[in-house]
PDB file of N, CA, C and O in Angstrom:
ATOM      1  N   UNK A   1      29.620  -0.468  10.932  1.00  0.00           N
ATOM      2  CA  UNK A   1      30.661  -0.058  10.013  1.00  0.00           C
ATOM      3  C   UNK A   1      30.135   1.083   9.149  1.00  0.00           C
ATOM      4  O   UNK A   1      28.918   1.029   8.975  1.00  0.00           O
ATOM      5  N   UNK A   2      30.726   2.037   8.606  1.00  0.00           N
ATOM      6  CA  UNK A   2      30.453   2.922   8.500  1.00  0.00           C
ATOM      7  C   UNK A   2      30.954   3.157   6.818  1.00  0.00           C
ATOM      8  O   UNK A   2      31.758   4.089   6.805  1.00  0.00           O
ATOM      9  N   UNK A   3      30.787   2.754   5.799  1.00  0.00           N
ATOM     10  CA  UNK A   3      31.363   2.594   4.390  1.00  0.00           C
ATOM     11  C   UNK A   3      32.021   3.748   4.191  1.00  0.00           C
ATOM     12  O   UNK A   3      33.062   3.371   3.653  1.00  0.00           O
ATOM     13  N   UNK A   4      32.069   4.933   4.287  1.00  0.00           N
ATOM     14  CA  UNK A   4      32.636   5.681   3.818  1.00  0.00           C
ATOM     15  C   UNK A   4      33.966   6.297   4.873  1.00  0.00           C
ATOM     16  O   UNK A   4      34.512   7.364   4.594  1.00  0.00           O
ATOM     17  N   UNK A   5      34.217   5.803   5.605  1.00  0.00           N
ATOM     18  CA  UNK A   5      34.904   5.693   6.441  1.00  0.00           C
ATOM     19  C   UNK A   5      35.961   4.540   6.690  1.00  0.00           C
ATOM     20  O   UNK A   5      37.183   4.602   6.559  1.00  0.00           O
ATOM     21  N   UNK A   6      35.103   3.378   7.116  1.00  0.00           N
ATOM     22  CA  UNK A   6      35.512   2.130   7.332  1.00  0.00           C
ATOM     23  C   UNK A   6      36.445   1.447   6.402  1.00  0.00           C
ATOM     24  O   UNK A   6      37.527   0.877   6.544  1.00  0.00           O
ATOM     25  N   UNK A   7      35.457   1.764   5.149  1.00  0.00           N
ATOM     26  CA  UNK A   7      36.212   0.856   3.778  1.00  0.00           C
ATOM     27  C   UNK A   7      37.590   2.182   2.777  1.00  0.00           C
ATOM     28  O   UNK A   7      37.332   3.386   2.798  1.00  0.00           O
ATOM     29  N   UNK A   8      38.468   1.832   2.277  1.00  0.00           N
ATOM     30  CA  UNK A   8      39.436   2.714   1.862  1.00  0.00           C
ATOM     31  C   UNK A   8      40.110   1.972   0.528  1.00  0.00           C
ATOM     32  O   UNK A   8      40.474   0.799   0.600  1.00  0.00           O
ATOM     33  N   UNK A   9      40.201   2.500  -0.294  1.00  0.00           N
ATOM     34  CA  UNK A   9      40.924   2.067  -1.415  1.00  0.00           C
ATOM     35  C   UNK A   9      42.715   1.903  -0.954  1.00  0.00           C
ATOM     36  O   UNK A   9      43.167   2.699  -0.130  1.00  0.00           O
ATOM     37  N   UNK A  10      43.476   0.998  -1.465  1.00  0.00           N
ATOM     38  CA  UNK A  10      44.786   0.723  -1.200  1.00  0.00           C
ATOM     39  C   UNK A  10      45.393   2.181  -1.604  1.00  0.00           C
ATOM     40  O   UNK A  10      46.288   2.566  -0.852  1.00  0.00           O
ATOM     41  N   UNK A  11      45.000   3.160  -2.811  1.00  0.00           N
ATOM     42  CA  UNK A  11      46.014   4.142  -3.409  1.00  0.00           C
ATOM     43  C   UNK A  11      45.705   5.166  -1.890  1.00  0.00           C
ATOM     44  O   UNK A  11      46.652   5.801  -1.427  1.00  0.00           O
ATOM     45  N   UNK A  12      44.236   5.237  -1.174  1.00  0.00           N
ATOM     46  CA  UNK A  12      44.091   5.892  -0.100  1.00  0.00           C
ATOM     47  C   UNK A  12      45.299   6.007   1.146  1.00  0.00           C
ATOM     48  O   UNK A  12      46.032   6.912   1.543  1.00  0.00           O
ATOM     49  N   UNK A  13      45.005   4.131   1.636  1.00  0.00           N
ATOM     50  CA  UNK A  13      46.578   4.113   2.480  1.00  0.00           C
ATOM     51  C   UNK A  13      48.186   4.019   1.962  1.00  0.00           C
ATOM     52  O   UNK A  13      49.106   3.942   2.777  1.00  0.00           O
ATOM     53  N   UNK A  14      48.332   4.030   0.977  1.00  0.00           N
ATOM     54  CA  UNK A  14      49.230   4.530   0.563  1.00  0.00           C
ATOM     55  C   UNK A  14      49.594   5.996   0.446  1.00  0.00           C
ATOM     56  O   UNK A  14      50.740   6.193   0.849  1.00  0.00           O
ATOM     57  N   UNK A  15      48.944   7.140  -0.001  1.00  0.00           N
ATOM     58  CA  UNK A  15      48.869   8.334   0.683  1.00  0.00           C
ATOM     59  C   UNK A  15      48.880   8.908   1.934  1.00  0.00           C
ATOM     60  O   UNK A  15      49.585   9.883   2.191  1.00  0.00           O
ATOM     61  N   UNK A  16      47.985   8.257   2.913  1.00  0.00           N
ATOM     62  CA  UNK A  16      47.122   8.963   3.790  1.00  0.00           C
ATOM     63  C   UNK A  16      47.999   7.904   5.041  1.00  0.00           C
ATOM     64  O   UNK A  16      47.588   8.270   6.142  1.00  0.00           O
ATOM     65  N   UNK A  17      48.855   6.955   5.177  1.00  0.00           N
ATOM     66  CA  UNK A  17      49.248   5.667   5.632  1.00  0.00           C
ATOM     67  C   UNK A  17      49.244   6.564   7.735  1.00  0.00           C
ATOM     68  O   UNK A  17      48.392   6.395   8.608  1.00  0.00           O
ATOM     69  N   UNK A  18      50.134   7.148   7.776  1.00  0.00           N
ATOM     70  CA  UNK A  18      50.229   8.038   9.157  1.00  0.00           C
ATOM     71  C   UNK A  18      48.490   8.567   9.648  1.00  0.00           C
ATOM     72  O   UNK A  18      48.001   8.131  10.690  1.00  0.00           O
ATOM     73  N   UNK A  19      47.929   9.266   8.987  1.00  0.00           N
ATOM     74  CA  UNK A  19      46.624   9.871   9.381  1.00  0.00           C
ATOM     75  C   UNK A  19      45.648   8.204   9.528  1.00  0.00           C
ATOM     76  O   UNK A  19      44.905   7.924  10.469  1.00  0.00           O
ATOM     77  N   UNK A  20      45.884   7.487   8.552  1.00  0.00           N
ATOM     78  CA  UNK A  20      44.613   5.965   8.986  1.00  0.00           C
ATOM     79  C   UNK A  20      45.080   5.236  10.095  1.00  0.00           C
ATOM     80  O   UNK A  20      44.353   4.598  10.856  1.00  0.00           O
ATOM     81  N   UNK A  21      46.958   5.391  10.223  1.00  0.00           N
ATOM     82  CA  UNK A  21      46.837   4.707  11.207  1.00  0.00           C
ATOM     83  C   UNK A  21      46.013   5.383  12.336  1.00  0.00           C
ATOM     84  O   UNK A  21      45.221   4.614  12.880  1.00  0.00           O
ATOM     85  N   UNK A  22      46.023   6.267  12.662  1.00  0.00           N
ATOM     86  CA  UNK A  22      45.919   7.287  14.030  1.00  0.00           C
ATOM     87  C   UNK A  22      44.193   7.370  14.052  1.00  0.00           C
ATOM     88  O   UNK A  22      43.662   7.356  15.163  1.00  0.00           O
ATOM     89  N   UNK A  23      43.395   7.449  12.935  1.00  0.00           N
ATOM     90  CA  UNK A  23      42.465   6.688  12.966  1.00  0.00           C
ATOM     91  C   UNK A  23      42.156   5.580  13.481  1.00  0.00           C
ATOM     92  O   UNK A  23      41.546   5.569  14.551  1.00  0.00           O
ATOM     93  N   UNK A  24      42.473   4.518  12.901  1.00  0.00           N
ATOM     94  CA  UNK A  24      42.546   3.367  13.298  1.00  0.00           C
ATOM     95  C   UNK A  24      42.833   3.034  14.979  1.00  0.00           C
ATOM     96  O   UNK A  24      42.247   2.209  15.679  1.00  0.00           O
ATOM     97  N   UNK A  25      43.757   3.816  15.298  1.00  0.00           N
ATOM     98  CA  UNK A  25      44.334   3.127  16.965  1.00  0.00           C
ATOM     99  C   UNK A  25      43.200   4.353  17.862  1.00  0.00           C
ATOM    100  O   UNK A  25      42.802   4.176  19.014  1.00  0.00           O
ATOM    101  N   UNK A  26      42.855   5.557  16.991  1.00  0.00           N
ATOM    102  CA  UNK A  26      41.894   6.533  17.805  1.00  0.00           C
ATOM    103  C   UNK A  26      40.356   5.735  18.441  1.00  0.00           C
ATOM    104  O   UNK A  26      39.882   5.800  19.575  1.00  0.00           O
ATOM    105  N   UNK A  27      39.853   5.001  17.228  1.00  0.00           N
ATOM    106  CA  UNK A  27      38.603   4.576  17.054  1.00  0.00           C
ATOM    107  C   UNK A  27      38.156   3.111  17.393  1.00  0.00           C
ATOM    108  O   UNK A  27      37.033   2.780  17.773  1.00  0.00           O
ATOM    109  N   UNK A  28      39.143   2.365  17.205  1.00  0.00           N
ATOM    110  CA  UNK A  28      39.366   0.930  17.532  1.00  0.00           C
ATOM    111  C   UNK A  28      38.554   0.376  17.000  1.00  0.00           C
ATOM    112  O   UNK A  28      37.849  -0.407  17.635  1.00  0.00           O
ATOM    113  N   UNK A  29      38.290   0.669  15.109  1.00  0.00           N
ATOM    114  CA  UNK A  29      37.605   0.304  14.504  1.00  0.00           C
ATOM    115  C   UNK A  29      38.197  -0.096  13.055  1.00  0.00           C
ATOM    116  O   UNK A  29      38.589   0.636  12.146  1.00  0.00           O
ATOM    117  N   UNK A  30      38.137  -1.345  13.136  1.00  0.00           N
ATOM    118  CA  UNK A  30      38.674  -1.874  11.947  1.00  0.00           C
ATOM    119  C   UNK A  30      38.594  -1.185  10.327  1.00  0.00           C
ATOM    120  O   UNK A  30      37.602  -0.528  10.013  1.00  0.00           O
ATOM    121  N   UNK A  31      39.389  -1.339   9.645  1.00  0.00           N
ATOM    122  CA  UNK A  31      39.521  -0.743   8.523  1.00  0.00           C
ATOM    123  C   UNK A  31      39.752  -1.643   6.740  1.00  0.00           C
ATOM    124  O   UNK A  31      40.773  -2.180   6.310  1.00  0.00           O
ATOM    125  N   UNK A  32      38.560  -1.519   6.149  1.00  0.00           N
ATOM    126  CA  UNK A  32      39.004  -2.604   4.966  1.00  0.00           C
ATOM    127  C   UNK A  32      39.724  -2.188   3.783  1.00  0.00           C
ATOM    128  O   UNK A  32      39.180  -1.399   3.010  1.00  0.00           O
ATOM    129  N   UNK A  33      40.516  -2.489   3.629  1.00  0.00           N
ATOM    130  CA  UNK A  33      41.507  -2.127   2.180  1.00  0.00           C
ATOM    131  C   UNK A  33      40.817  -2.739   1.165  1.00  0.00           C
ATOM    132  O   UNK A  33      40.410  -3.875   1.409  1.00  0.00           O
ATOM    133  N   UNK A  34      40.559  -2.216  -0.033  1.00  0.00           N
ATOM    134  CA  UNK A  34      40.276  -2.205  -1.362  1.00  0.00           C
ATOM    135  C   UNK A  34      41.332  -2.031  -2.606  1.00  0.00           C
ATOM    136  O   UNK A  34      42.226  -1.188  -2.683  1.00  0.00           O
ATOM    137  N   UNK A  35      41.034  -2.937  -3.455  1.00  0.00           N
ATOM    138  CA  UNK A  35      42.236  -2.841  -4.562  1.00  0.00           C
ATOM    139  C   UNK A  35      40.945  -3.800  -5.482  1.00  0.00           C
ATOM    140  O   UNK A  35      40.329  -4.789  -5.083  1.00  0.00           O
ATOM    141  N   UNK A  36      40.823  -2.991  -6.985  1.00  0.00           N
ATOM    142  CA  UNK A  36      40.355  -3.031  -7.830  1.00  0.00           C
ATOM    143  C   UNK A  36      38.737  -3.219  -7.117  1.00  0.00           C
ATOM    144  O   UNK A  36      37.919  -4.079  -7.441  1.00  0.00           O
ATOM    145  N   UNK A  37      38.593  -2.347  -6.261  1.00  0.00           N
ATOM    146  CA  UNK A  37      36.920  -2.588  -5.793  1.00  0.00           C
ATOM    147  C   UNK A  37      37.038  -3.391  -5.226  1.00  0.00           C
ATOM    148  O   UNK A  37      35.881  -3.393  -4.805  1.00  0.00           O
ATOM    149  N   UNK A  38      37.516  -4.298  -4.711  1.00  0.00           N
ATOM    150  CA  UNK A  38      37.366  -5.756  -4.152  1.00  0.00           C
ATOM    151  C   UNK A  38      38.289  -5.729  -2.930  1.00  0.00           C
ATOM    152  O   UNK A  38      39.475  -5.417  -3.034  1.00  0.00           O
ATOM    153  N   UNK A  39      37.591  -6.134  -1.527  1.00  0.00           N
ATOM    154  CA  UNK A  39      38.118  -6.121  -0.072  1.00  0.00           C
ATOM    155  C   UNK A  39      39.304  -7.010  -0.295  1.00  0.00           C
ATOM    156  O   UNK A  39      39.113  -8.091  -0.851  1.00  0.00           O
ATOM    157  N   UNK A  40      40.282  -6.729   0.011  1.00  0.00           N
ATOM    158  CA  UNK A  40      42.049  -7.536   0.428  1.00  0.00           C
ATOM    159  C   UNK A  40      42.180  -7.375   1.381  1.00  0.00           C
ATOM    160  O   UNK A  40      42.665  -8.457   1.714  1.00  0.00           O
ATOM    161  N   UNK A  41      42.107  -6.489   2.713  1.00  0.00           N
ATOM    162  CA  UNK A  41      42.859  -6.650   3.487  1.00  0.00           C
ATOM    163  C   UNK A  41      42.389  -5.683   4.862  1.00  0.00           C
ATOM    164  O   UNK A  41      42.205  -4.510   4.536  1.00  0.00           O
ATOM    165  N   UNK A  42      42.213  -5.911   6.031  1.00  0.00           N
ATOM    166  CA  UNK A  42      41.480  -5.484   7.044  1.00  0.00           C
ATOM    167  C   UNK A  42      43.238  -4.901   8.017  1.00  0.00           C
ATOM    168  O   UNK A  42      44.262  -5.533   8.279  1.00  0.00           O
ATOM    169  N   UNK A  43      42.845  -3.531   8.270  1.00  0.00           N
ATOM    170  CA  UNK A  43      43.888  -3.061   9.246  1.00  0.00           C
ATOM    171  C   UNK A  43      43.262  -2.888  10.541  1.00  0.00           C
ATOM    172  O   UNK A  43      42.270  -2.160  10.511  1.00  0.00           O
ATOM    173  N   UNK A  44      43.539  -3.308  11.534  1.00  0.00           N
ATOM    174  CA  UNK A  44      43.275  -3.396  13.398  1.00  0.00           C
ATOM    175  C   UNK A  44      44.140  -3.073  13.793  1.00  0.00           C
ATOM    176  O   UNK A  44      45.209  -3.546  13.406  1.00  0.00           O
ATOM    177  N   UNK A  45      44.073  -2.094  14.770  1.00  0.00           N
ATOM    178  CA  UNK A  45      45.040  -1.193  15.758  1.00  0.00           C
ATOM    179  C   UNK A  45      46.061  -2.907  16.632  1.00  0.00           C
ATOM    180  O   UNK A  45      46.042  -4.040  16.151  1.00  0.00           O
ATOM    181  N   UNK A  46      46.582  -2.602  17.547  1.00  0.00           N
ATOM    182  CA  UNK A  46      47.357  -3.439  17.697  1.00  0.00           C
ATOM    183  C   UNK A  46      46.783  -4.217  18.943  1.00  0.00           C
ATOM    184  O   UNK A  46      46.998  -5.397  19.218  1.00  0.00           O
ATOM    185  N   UNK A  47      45.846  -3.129  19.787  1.00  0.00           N
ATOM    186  CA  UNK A  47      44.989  -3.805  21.131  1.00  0.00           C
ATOM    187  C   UNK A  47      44.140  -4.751  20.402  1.00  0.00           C
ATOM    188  O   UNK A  47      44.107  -5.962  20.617  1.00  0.00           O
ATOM    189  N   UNK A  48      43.533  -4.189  19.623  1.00  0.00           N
ATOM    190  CA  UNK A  48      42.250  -5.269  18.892  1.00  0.00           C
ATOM    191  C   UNK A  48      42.527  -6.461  18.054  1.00  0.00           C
ATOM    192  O   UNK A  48      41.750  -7.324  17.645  1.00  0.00           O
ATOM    193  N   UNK A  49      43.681  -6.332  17.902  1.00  0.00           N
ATOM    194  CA  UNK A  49      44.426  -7.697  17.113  1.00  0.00           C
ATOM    195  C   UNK A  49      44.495  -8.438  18.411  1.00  0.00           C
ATOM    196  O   UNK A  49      44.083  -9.598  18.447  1.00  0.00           O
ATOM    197  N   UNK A  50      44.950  -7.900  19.409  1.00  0.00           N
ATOM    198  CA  UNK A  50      45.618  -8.895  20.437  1.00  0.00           C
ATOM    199  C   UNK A  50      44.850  -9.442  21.076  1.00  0.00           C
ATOM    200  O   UNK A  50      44.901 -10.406  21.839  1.00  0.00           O
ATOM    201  N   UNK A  51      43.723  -8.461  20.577  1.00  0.00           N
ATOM    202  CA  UNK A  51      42.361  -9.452  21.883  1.00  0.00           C
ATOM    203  C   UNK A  51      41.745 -10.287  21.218  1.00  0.00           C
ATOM    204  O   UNK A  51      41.202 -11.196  21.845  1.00  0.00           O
ATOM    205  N   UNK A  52      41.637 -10.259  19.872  1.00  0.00           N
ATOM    206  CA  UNK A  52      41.418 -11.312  19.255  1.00  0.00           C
ATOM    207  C   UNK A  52      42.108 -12.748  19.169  1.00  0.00           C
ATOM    208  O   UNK A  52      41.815 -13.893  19.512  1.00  0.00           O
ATOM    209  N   UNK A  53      43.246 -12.065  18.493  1.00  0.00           N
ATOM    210  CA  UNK A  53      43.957 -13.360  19.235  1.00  0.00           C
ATOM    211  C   UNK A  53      43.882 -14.344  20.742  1.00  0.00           C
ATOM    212  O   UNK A  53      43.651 -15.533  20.965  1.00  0.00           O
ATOM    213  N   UNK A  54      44.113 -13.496  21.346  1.00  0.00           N
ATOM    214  CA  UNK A  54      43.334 -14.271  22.668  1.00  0.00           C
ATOM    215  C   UNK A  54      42.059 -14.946  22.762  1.00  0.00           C
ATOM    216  O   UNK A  54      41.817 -15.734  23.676  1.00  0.00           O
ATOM    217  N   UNK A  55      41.236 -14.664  21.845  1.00  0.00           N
ATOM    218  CA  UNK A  55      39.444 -14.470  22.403  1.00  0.00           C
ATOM    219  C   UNK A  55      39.721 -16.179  21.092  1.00  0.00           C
ATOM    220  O   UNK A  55      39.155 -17.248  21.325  1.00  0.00           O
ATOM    221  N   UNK A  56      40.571 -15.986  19.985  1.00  0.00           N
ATOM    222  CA  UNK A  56      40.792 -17.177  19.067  1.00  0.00           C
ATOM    223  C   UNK A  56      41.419 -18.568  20.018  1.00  0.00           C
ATOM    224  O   UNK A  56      41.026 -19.727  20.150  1.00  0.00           O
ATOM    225  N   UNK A  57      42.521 -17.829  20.549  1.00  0.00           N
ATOM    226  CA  UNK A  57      43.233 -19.108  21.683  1.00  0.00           C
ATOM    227  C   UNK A  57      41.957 -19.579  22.317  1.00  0.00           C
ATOM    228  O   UNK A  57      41.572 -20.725  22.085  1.00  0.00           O
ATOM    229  N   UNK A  58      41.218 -18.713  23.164  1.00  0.00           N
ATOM    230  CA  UNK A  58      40.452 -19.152  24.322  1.00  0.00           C
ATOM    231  C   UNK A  58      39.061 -20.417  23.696  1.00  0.00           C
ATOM    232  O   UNK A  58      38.446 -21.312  24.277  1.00  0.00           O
ATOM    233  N   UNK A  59      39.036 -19.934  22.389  1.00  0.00           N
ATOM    234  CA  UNK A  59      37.702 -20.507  21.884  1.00  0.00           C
ATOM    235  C   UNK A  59      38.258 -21.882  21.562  1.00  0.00           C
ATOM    236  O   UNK A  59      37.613 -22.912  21.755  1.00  0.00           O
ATOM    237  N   UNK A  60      39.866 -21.839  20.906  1.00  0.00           N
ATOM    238  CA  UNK A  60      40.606 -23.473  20.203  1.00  0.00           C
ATOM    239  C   UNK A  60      40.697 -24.097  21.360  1.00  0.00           C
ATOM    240  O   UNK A  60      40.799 -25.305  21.151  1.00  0.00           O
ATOM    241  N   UNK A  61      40.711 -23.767  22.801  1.00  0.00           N
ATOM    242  CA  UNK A  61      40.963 -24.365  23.952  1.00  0.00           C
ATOM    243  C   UNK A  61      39.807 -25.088  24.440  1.00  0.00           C
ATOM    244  O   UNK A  61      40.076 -26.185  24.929  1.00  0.00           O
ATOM    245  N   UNK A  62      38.530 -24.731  24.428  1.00  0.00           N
ATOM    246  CA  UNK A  62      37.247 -25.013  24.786  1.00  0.00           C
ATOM    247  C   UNK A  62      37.206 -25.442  23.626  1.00  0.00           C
ATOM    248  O   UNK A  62      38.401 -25.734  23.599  1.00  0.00           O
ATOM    249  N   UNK A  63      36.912 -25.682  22.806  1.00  0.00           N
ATOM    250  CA  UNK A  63      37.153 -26.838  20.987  1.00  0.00           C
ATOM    251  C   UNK A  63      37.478 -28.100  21.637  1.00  0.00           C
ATOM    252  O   UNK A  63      36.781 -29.112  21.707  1.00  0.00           O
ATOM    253  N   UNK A  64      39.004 -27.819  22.244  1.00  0.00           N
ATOM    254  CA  UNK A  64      39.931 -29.210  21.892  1.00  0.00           C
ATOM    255  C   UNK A  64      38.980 -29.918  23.294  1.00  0.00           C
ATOM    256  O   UNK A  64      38.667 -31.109  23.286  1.00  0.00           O
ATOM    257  N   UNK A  65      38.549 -28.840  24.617  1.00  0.00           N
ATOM    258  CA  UNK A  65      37.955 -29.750  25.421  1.00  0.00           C
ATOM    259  C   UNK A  65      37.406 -30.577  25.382  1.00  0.00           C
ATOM    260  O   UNK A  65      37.659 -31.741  25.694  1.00  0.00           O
ATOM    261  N   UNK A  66      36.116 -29.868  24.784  1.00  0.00           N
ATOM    262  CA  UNK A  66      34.470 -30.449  24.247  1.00  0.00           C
ATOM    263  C   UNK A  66      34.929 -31.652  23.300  1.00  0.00           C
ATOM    264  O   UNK A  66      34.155 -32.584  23.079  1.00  0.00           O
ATOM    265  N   UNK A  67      35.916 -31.615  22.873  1.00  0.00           N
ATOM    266  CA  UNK A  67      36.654 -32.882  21.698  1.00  0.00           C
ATOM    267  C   UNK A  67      37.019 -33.851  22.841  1.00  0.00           C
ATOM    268  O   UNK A  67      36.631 -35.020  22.836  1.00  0.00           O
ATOM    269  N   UNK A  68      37.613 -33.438  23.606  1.00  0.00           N
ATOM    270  CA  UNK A  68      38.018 -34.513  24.501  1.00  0.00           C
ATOM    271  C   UNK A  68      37.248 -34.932  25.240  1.00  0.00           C
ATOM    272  O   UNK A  68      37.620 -35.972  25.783  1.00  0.00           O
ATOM    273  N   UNK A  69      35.871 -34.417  25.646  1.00  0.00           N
ATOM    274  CA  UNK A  69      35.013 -34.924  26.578  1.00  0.00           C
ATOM    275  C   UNK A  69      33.884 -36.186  25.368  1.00  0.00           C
ATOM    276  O   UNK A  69      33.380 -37.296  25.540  1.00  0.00           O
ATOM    277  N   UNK A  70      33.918 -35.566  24.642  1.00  0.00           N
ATOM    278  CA  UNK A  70      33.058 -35.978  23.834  1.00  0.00           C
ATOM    279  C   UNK A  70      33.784 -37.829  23.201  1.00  0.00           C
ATOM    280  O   UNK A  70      33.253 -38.891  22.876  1.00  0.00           O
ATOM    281  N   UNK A  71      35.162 -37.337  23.305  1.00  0.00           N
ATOM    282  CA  UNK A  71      35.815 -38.851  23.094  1.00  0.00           C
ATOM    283  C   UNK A  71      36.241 -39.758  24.441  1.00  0.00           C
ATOM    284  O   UNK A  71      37.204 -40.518  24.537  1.00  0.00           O
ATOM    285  N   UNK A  72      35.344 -39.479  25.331  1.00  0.00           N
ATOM    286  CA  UNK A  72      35.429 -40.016  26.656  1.00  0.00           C
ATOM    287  C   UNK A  72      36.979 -39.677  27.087  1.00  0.00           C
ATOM    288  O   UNK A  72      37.431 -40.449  27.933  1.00  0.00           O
ATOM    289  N   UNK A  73      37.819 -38.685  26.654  1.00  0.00           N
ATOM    290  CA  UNK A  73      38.912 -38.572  27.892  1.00  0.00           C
ATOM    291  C   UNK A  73      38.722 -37.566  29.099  1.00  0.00           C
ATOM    292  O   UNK A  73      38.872 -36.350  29.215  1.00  0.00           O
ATOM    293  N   UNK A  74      38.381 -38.448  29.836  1.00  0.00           N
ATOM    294  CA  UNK A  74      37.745 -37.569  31.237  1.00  0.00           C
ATOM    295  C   UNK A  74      37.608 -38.602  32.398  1.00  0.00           C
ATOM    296  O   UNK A  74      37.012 -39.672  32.528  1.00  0.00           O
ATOM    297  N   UNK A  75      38.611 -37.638  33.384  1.00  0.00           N
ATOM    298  CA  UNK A  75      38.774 -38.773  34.531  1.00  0.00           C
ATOM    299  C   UNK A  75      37.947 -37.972  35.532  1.00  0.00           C
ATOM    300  O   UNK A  75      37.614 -36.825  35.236  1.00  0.00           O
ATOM    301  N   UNK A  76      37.524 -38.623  36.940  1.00  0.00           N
ATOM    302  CA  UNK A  76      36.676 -37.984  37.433  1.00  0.00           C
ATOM    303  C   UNK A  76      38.105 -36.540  38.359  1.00  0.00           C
ATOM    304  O   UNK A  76      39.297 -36.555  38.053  1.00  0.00           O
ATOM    305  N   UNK A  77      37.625 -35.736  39.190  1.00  0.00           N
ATOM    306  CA  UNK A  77      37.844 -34.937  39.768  1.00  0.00           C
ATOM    307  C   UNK A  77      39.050 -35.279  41.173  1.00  0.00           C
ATOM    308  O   UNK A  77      39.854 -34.406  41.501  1.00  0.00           O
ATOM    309  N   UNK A  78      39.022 -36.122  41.611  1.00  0.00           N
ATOM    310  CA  UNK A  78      39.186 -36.766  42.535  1.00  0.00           C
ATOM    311  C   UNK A  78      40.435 -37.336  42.433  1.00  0.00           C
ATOM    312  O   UNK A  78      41.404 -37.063  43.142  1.00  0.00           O
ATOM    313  N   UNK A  79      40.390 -38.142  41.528  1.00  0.00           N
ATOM    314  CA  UNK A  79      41.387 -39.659  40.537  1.00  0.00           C
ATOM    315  C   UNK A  79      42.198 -37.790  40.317  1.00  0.00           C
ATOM    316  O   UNK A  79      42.973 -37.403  41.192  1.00  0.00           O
ATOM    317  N   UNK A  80      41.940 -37.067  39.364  1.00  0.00           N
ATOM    318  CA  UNK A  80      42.716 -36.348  38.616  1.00  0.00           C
ATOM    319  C   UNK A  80      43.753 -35.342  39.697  1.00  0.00           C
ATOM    320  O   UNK A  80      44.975 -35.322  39.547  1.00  0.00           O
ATOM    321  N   UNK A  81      43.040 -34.537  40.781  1.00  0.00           N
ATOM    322  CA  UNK A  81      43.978 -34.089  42.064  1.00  0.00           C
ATOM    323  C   UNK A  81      44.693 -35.076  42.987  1.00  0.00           C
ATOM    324  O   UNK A  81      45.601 -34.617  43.679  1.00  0.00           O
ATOM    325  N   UNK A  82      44.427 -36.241  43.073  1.00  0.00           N
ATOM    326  CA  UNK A  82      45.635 -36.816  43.439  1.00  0.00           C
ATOM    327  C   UNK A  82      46.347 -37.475  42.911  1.00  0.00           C
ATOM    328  O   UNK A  82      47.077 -38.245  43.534  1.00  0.00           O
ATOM    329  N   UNK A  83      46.356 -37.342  41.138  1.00  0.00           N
ATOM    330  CA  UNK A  83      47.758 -37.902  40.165  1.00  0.00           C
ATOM    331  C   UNK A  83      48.037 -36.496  40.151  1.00  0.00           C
ATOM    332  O   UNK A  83      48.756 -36.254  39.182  1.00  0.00           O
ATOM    333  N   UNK A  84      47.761 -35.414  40.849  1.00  0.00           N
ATOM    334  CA  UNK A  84      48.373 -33.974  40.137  1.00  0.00           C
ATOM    335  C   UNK A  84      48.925 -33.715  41.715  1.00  0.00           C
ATOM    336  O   UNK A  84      49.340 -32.604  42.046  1.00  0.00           O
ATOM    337  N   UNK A  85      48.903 -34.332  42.222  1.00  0.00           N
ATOM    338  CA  UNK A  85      49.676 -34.497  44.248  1.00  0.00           C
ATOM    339  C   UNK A  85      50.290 -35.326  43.873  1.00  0.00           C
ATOM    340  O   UNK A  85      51.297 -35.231  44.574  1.00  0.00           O
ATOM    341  N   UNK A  86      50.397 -35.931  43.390  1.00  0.00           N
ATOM    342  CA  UNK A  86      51.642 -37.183  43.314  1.00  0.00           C
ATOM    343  C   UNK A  86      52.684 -36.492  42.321  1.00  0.00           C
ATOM    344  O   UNK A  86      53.873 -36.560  42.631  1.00  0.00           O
ATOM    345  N   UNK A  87      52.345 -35.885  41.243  1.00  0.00           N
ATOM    346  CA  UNK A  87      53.662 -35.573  40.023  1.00  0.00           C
ATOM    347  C   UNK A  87      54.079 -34.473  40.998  1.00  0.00           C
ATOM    348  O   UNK A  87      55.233 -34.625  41.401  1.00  0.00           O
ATOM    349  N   UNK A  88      53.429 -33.387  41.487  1.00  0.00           N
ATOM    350  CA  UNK A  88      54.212 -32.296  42.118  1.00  0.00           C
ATOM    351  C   UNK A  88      54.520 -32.717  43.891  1.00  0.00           C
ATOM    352  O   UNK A  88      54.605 -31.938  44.840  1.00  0.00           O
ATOM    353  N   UNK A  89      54.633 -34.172  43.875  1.00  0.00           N
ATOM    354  CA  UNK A  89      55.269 -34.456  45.470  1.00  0.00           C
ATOM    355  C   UNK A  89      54.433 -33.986  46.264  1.00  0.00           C
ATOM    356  O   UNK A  89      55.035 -33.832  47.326  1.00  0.00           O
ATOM    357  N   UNK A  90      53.457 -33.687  46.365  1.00  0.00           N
ATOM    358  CA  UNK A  90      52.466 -33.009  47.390  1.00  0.00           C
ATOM    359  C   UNK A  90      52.024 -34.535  48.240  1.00  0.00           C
ATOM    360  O   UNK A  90      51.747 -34.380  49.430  1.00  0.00           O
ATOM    361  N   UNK A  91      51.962 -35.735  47.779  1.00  0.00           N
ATOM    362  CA  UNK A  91      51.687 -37.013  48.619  1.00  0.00           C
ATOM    363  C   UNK A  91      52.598 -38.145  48.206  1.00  0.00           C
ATOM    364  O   UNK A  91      52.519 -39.237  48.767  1.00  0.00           O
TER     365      UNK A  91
END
């Protein structure tokens, strides 16, 4: 991160709002808003939000697993493809 760049006072994007975005989506480098000296608020182009989001889903998914393995819900491999042949009529 690059402070003099990276970080921006709020009266900044309020001026400058068109030129940071185009920054922002150019560089794909996050941007911290400042108001009274103090960080409020981080701007991300719209790819880098989205992959986050994803990369957040993917991690709560492997969470809830490891939760579920860990509370013994886990059938073996076997048992589990043929209750998943039976709901979709496959046997």
């Amino acid at each position: 991160m690059k402070l003099t760049e990276d970080i921006k006072p709020i009266t900044y994007m309020k001026t400058h709002s068109a030129k940071l975005i185009k920054k922002i989506k150019e560089d794909k480098r996050p941007v911290v808003i400042t108001q009274n000296g103090e960080a409020k608020a981080v701007l991300l182009d719209i790819d880098s939000y989205e992959r986050q989001k994803e990369a957040l889903l993917l991690l709560k998914i492997i969470a809830q697993g490891e939760g579920e393995i860990k509370a013994g819900k886990v059938i073996e491999q076997d048992k589990f493809f043929l209750r998943l042949e039976k709901k979709l009529g496959l046997k």
